[in-house]
C-alpha positions as CSV (number, residue, x, y, z in Angstrom):
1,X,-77.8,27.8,55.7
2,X,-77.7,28.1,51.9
3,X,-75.5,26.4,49.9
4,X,-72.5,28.1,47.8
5,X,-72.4,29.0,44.2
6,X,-69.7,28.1,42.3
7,X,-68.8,31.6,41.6
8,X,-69.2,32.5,45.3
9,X,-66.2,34.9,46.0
10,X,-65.2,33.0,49.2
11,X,-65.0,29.7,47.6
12,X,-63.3,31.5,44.7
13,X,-60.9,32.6,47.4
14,X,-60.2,29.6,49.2
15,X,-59.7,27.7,45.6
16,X,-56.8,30.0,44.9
17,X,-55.1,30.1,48.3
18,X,-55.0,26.2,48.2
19,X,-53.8,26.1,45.0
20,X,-51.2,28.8,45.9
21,X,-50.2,26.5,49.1
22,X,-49.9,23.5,46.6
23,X,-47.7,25.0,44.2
24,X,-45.3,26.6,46.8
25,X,-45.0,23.0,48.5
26,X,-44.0,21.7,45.1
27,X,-41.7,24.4,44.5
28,X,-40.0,23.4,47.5
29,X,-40.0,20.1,46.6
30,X,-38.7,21.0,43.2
31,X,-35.8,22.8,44.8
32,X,-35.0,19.8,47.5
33,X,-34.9,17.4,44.5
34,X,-32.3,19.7,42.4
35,X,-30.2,19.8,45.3
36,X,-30.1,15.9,45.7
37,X,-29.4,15.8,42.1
38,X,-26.7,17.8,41.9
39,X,-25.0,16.2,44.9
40,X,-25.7,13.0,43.8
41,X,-23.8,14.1,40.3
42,X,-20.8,15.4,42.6
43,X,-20.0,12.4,44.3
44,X,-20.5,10.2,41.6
45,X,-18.3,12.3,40.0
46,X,-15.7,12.5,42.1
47,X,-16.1,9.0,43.3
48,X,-15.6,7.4,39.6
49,X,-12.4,10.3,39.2
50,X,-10.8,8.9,42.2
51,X,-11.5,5.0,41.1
52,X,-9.7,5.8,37.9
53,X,-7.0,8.0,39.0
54,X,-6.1,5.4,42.0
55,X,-6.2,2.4,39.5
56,X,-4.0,3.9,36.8
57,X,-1.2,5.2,40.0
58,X,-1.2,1.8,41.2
59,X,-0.4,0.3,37.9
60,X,2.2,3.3,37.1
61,X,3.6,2.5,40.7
62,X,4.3,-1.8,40.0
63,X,5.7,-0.9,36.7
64,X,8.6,1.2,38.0
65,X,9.2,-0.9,41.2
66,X,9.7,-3.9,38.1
67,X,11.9,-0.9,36.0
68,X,14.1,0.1,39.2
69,X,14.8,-3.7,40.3
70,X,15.6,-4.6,36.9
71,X,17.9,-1.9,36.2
72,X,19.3,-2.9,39.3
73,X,20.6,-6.1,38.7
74,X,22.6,-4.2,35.9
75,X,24.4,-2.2,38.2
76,X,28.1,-3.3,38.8
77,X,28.7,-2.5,42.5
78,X,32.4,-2.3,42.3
79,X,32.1,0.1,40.1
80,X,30.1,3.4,41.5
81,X,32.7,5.7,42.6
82,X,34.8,4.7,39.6
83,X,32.4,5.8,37.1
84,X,31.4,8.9,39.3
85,X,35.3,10.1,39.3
86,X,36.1,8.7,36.0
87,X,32.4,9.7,33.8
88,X,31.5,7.9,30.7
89,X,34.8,6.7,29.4
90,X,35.2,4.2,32.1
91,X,34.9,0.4,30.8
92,X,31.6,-0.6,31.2
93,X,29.8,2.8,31.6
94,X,28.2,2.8,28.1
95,X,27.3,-0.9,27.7
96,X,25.0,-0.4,31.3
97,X,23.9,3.1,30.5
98,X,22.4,1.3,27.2
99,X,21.1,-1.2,29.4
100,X,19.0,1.1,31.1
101,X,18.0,2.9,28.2
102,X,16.4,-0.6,26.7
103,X,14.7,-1.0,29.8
104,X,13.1,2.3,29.7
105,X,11.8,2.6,26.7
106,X,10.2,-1.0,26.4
107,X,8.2,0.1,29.9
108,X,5.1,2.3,29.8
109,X,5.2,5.3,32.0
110,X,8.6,5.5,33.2
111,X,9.8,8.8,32.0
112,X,13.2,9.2,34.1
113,X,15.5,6.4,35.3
114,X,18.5,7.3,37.2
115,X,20.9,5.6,39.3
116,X,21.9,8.1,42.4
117,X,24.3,7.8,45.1
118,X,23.2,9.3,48.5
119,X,25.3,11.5,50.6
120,X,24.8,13.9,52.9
121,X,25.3,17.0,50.3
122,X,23.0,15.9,48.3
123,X,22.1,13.4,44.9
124,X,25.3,12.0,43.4
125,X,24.4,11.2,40.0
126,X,26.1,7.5,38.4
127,X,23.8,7.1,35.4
128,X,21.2,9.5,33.7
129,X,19.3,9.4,30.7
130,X,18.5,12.3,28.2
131,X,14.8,12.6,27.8
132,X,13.5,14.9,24.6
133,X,12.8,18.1,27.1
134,X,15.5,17.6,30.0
135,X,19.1,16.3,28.9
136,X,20.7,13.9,31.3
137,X,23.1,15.0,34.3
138,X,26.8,13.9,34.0
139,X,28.4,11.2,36.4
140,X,29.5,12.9,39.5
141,X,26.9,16.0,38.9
142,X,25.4,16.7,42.4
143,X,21.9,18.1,43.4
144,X,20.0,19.6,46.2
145,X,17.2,17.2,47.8
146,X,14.3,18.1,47.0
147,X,11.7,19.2,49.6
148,X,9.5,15.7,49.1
149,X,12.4,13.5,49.9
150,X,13.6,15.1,53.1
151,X,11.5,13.3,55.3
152,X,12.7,10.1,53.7
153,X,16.6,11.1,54.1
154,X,16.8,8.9,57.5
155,X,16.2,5.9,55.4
156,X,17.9,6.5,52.2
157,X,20.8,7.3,54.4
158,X,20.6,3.9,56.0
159,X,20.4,2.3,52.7
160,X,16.4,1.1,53.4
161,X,13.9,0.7,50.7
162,X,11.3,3.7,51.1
163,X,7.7,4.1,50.3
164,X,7.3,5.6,46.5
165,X,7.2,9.7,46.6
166,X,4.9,11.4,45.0
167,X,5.2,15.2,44.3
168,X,4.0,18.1,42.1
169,X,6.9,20.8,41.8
170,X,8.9,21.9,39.2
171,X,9.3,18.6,37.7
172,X,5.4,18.5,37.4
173,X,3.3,15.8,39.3
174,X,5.2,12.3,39.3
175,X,5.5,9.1,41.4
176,X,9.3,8.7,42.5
177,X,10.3,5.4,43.0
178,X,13.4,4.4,44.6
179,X,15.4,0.8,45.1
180,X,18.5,0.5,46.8
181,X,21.5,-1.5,45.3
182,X,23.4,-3.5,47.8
183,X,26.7,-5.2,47.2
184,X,28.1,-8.2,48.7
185,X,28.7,-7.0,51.5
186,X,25.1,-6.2,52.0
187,X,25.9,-2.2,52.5
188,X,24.1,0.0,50.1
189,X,26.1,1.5,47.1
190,X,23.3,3.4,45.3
191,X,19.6,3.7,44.7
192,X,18.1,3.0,41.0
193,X,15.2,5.8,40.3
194,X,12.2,5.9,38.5
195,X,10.2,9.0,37.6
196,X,6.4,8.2,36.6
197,X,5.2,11.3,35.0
198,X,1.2,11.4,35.8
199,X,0.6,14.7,33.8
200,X,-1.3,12.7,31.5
201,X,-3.5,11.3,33.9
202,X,-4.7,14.9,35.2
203,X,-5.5,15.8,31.7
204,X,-7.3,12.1,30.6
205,X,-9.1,12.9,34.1
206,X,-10.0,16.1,33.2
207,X,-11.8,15.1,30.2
208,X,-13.1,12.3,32.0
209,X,-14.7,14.3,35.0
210,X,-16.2,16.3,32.2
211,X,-18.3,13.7,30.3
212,X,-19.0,12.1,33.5
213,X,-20.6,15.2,35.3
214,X,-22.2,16.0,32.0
215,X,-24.0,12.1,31.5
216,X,-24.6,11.3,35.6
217,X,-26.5,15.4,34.9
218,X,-28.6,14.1,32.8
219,X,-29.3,10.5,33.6
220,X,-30.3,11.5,37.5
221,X,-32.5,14.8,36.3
222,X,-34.6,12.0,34.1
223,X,-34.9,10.0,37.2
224,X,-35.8,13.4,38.7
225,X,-38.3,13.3,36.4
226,X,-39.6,10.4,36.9
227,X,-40.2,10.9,40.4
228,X,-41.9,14.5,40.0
229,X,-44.3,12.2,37.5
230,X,-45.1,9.7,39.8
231,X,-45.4,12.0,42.6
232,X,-47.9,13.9,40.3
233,X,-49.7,10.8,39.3
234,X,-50.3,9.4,42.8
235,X,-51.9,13.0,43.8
236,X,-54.1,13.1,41.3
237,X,-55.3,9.4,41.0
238,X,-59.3,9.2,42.8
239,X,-59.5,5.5,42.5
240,X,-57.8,1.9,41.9
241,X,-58.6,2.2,38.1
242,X,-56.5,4.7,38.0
243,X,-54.0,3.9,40.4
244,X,-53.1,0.9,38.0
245,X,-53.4,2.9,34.9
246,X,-50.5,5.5,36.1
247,X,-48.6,2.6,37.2
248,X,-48.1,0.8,33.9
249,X,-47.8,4.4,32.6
250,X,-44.9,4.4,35.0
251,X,-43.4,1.6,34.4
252,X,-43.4,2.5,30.5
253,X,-41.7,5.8,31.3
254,X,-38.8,3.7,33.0
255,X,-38.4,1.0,30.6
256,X,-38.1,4.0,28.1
257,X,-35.9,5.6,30.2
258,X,-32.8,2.9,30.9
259,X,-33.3,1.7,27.0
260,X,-32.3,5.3,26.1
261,X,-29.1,4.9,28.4
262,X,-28.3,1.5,27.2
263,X,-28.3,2.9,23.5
264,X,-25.7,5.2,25.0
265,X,-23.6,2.4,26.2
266,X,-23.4,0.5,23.0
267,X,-23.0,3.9,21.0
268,X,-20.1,4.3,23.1
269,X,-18.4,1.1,22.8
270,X,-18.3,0.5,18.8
271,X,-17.1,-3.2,19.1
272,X,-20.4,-4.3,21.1
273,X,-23.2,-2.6,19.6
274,X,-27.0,-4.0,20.4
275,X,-25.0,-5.9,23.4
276,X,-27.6,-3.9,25.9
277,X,-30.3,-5.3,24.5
278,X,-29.4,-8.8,23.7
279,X,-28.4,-9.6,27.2
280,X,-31.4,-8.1,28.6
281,X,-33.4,-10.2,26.8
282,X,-31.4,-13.3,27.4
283,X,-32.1,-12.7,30.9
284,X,-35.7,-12.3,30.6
285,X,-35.8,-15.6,29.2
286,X,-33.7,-17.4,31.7
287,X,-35.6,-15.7,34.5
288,X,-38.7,-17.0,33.4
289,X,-37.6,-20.5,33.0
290,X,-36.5,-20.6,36.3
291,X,-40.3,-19.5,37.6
292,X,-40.3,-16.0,38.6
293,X,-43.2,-14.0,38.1
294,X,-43.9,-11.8,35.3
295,X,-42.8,-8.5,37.6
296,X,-39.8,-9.8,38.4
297,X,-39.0,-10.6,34.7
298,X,-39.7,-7.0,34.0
299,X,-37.4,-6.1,36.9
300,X,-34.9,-7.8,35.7
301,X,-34.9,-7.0,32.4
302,X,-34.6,-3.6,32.8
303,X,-31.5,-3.9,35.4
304,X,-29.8,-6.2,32.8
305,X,-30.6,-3.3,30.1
306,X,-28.1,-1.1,32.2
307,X,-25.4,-3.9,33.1
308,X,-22.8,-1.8,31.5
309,X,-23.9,1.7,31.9
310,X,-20.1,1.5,34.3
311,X,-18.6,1.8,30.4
312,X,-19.9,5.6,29.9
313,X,-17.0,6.3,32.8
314,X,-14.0,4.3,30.6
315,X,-11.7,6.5,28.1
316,X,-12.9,5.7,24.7
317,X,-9.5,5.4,23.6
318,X,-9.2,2.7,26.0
319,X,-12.6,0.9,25.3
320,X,-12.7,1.0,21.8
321,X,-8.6,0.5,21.2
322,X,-8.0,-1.7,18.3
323,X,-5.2,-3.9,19.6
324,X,-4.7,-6.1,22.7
325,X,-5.2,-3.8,26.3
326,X,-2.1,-3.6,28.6
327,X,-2.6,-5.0,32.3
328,X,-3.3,-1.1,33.0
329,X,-5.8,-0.8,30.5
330,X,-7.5,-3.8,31.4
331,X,-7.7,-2.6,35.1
332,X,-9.2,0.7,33.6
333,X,-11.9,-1.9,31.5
334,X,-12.4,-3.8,35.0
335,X,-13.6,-0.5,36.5
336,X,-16.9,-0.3,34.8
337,X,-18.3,-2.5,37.5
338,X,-17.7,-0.7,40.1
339,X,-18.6,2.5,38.2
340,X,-21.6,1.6,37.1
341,X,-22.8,0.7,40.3
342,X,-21.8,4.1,42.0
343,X,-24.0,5.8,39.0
344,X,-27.2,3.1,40.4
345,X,-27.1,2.6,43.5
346,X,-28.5,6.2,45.0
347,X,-31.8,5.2,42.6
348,X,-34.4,5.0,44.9
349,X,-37.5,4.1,42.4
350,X,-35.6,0.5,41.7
351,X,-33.1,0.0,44.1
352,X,-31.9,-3.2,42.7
353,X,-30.9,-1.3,39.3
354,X,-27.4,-1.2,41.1
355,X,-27.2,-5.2,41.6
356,X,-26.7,-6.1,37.8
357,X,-24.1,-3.3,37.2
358,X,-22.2,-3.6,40.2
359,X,-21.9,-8.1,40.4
360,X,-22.5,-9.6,36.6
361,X,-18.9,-9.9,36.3
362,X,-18.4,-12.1,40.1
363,X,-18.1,-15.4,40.0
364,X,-19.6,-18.5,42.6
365,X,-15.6,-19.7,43.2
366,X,-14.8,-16.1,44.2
367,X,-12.4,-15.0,41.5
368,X,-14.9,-12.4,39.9
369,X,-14.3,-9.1,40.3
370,X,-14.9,-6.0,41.9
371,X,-15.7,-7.5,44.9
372,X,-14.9,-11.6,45.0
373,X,-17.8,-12.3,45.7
374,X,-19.1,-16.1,45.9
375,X,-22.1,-18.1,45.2
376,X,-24.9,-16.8,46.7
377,X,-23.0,-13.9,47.9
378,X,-24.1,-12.6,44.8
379,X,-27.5,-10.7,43.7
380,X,-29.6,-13.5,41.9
381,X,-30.1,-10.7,38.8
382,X,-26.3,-10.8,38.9
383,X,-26.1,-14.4,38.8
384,X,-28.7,-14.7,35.4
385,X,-26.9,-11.4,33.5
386,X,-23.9,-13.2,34.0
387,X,-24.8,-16.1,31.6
388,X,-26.7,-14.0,29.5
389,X,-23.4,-11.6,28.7
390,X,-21.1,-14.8,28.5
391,X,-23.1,-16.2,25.7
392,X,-23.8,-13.0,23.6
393,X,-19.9,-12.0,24.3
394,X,-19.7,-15.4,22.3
395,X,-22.3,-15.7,20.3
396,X,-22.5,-12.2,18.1
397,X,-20.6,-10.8,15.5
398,X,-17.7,-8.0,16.4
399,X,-16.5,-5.9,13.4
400,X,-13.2,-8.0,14.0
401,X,-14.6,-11.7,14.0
402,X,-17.7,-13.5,13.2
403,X,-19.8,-15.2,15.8
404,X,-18.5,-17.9,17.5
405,X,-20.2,-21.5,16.3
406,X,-23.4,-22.0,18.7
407,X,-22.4,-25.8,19.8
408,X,-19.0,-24.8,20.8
409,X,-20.6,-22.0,22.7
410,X,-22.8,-24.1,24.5
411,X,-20.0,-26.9,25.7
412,X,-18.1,-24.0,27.3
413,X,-21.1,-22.6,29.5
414,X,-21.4,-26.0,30.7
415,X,-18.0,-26.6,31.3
416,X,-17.7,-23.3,33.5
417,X,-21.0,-24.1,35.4
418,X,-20.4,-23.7,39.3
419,X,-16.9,-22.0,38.9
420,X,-17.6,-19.2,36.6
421,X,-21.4,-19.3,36.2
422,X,-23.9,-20.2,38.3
423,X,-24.8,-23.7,37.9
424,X,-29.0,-23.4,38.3
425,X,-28.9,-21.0,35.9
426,X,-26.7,-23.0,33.3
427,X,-28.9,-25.8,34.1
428,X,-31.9,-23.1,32.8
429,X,-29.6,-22.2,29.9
430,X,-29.2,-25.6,28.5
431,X,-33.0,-26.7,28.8
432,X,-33.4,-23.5,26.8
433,X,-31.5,-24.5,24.3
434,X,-32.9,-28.2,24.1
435,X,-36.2,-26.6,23.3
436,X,-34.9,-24.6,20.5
437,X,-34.1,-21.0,22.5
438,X,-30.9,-18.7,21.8
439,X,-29.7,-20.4,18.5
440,X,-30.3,-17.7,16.0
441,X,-32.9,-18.9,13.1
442,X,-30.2,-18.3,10.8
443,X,-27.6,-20.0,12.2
444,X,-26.8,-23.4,10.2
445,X,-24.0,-24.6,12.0
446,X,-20.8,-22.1,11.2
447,X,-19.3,-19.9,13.3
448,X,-15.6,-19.9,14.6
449,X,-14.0,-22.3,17.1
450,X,-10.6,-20.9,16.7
451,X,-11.3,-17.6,18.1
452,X,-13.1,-19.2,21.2
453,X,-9.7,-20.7,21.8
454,X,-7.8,-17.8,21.8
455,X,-10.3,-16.3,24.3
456,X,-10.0,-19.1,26.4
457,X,-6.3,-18.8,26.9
458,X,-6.3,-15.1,27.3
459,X,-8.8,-15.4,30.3
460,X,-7.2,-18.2,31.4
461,X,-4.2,-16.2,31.6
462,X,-6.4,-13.2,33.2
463,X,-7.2,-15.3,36.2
């Protein structure tokens, strides 16, 4: 039996039907992968839309329920049917219905307030207010229900508080929110309304869905990437050698990978630029003073490197706004967490990337956030970032203050130890700084104290 010659047609053959085979398995491969990505992009998507939207209704929904009860206690009971026969003239009519237009415009989001009598024809109107598109009914003035209220007619019949209404009709989409007025008697005598308009929200979500398809797009086809490079590597690999040499190629690839994504978070967010960075490598310090091995400390550096990717998801308007947030805005802030773990978490090549996102803002007494979780409820990586983002939110300069001084910084870490920070890894911090770590060489002792204050109270008054 001879042997065969290289350019033996056969072999020739058999060559370019398994190389055929080969590349028709990675086409399909290709093809699952693309599918996976862009389903993974969709419910990301739609996930972080829903988050949002869900957030800001919530908000919108307390602040009229505070606007109707308010208004309320305006409301002179005695006085309904008088000022629905009688109109604006009567005594008293224009000092309330200035009232309520106080209380309106000092509120965000109400765009309609309204005090309505309920009868069996229909809305009797007591007080309106003009608006710049819609002027304002006149006492007495009488409309149809609308189709969204009719189930709640029973109710409002009986003078019960109802569940807030939400519609999209010719008013365009808005949260309805109603509160009955009772007098002494305890008998209902009208209901105080409040219109929140959330036509804004579709648009701001619009926009939103937008840059959040378009960044999830291309941070999961990288990944993509990455794992068509791997997969390619560990094919081609013929020994150990080389086994290790594509692995520290890989590992290279990712590291470049998540610092081109934290560049995009601090881009993003102009008050915190090189934040990304800086915590990251706080955190490879700590971990490695408290004895984990050199992997790990590469692990965690890179998760700590995309601790805020969550912030690519916030409105820029809201996460770069110049003066102090509203409770809605802060919510909106508060979301990062949860968003940046929803972007993570379906990252199967380091499926702890998720942990640092998702938990560095949690706290051991359970008053963190998104979750609650408490002490070692939370991911260890979680637990280090923490301390490493509460000392550079501290310790770097913002385009609005300097730095805050470094000794000042210190006594506050170890005054939150246990409650707000971990305690073993404060205890890591401050041997750190005994030998010399985390001051900056150019630091000779200034810095603020004032503003550390203010920051004090502020998220004092936040918990």
């Amino acid at each position: 039996m001879r042997k065969q010659k290289r350019n033996d047609p056969i072999a020739k053959e058999n060559n370019i039907s398994y190389e055929k085979r080969r590349k028709v398995r990675r086409g399909k491969l290709m093809a699952v992968l693309v599918i996976l990505v862009i389903l993974l992009t969709v419910v990301n998507a739609g996930v972080s839309v829903f988050l949002y939207t869900n957030t800001v209704k919530e908000e919108r929904i307390q602040s009229a329920k505070g606007v109707t009860k308010l208004a309320a206690s305006f409301i002179d009971t005695k006085m309904i049917d008088t000022y629905m026969e009688q109109g604006k003239n009567t005594p008293g009519y224009q000092e309330t219905e200035k009232t309520l237009y106080n209380i309106r415009e000092n509120t965000v989001g109400v765009e309609y307030l309204y005090v309505l009598k309920i009868e069996e024809d229909g809305c009797h109107f007591v007080f309106d207010l003009d608006t710049d598109d819609v002027p304002a009914y006149e006492p007495g003035d009488v409309i149809e229900f609308e189709e969204a209220f009719k189930p709640y007619l029973p109710d409002l019949f009986a003078g019960k508080e109802i569940d807030p209404i939400e519609s999209d009709d010719n008013s365009g989409w808005v949260i309805t929110v109603y509160y009955p007025v009772y007098n002494q008697k305890g008998d209902c005598v009208c209901y105080v309304g409040a219109d929140v308009s959330m036509m804004d929200i579709r648009n701001n979500t619009r926009s939103f869905l937008e840059r959040i398809a378009l960044i999830f797009s291309v941070f999961l086809i990288l990944i993509l990437l990455v794992a068509v490079q791997i997969s390619r590597s560990y094919q081609r690999v013929s020994d150990w050698e080389d086994l290790i040499k594509k692995q520290e190629q890989n590992k290279i690839l990712i590291r470049e990978i998540v610092t081109a994504f934290s560049k995009t978070v601090d881009m993003k967010d102009k008050y915190t630029n090189g934040h990304s960075f800086r915590v990251a490598k706080y955190t490879s310090i700590l971990t490695r003073e408290l004895g984990y091995d050199e992997e790990t400390v590469e692990k965690y550096y890179n998760i700590a490197l995309m601790h805020d990717i969550g912030k690519i998801g916030i409105p820029a308007e809201v996460l770069n706004k110049p003066g102090k947030l509203t409770e809605e805005e802060f919510s909106v802030i508060k979301s990062h967490a949860r968003l940046g773990y929803n972007v993570l978490k379906d990252i199967s090549i380091m499926p702890d990337l998720a942990e640092g996102a998702g938990s560095h803002h949690e706290r051991p007494d359970g008053k963190g956030y998104p979750k609650g979780l408490k002490g070692n409820e939370i991911p260890r990586v979680a637990q280090i970032i923490a301390v490493a983002d509460t000392f550079d939110a501290m310790y770097s300069n913002r385009p609005y203050r300097k730095r805050m001084n470094f000794d000042k910084v210190v006594s506050i870490i170890k005054e939150v130890s246990g409650t707000q920070l971990t305690s073993d890894v404060v205890e890591a911090f401050l041997r750190l700084v005994e030998k010399g770590e985390f001051r900056d060489p150019d630091d000779h002792g200034g810095g603020s104290t004032e503003d550390i204050n203010n920051i004090r109270k502020s998220f004092d008054n936040k918990e």
